[in-house]
C-alpha positions as CSV (number, residue, x, y, z in Angstrom):
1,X,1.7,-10.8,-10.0
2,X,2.8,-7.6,-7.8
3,X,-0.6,-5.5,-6.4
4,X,-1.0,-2.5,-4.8
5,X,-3.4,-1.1,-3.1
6,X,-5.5,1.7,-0.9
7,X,-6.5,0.2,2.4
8,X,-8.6,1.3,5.5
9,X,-8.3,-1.7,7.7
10,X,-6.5,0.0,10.3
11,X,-9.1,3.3,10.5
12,X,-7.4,5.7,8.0
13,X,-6.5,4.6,4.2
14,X,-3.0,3.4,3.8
15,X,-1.1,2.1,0.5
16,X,-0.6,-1.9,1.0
17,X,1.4,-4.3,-1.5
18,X,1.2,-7.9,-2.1
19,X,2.3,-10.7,-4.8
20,X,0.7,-13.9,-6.3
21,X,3.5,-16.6,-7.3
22,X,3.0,-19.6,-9.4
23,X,-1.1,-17.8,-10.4
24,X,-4.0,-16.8,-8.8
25,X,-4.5,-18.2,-5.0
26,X,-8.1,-18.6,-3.8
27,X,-7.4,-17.4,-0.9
28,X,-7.3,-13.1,-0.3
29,X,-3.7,-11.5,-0.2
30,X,-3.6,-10.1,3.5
31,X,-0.8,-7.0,2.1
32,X,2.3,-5.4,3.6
33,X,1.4,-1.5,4.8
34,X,3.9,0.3,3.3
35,X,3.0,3.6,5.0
36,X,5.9,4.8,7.6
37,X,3.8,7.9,8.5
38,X,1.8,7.4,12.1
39,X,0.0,10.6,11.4
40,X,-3.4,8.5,10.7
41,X,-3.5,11.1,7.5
42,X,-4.9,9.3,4.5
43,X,-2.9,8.3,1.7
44,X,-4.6,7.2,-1.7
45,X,-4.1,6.7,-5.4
46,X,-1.0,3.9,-5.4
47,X,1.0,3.4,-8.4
48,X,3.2,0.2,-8.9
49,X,6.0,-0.4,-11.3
50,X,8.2,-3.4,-11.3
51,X,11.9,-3.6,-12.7
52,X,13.5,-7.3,-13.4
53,X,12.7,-10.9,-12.7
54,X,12.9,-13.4,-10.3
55,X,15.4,-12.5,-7.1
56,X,16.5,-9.5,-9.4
57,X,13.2,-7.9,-9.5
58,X,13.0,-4.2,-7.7
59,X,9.5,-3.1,-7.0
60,X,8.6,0.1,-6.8
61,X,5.3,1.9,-5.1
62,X,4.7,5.4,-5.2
63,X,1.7,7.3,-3.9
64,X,-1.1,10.1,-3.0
65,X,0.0,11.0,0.3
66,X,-1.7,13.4,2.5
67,X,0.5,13.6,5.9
68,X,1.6,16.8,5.3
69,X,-1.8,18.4,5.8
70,X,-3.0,20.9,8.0
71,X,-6.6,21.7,8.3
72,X,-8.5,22.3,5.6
73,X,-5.6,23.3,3.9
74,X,-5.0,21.1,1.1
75,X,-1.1,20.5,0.3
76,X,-1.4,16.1,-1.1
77,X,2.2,14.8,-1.4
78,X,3.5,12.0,-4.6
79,X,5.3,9.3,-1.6
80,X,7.5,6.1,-3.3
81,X,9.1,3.1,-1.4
82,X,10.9,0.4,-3.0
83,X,9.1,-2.8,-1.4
84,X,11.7,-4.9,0.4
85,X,14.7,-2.8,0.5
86,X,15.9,-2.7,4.0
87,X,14.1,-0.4,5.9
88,X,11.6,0.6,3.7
89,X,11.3,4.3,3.9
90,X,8.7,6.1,2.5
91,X,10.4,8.9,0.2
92,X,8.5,12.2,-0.4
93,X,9.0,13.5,-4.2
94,X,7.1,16.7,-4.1
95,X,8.0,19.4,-2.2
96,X,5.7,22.3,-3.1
97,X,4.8,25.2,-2.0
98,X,2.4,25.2,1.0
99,X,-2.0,24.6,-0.2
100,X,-0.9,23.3,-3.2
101,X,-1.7,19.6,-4.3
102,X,0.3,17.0,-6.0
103,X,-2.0,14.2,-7.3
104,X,-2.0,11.3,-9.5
105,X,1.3,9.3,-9.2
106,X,2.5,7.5,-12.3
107,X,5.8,5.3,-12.2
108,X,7.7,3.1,-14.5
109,X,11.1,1.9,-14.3
């Protein structure tokens, strides 16, 4: 089972993934960050979509992002990363206008 997640363990939300194999573990998945951005802006609203099986299985995260902020001024961002595919960087898809929000990610593969 692939989760993903908003997270504030580190003092500002961030978008964390983790996986279950073989069932359900009593014990709490601890997550990957898959946030690149060292802004400390917040990043919210993950959506998760997995392609495949087994080794050929691509896993794909995308994201509220809000590290293009200024102020007051609000200007959210949709993020994606593909989880474990080499260095992991976080992809912006929106690319608005300034004080204008993208929210609600969906993703499916």
């Amino acid at each position: 089972m692939h989760l993903a997640w908003r997270d504030d363990r580190e003092g500002n939300n961030d978008i964390y993934y983790g996986r279950t194999e073989g069932g359900f573990s009593a014990a709490p998945l601890a997550g990957t960050n898959l946030v690149d951005d060292s802004s400390g802006k917040e990043q919210s609203a993950p959506a998760l979509s997995v392609g495949g099986s087994g080794e050929e299985a691509r896993i794909f995260v995308s994201w509220q992002d809000d590290r293009n902020t200024f102020g007051t001024i609000g200007d959210s961002d949709i993020y994606f990363v593909q989880v474990g595919a080499g260095s992991a960087t976080n992809i912006l898809v929106t690319a608005q206008p300034a004080a204008t929000d993208q929210t609600q990610p969906a993703i499916g593969t």
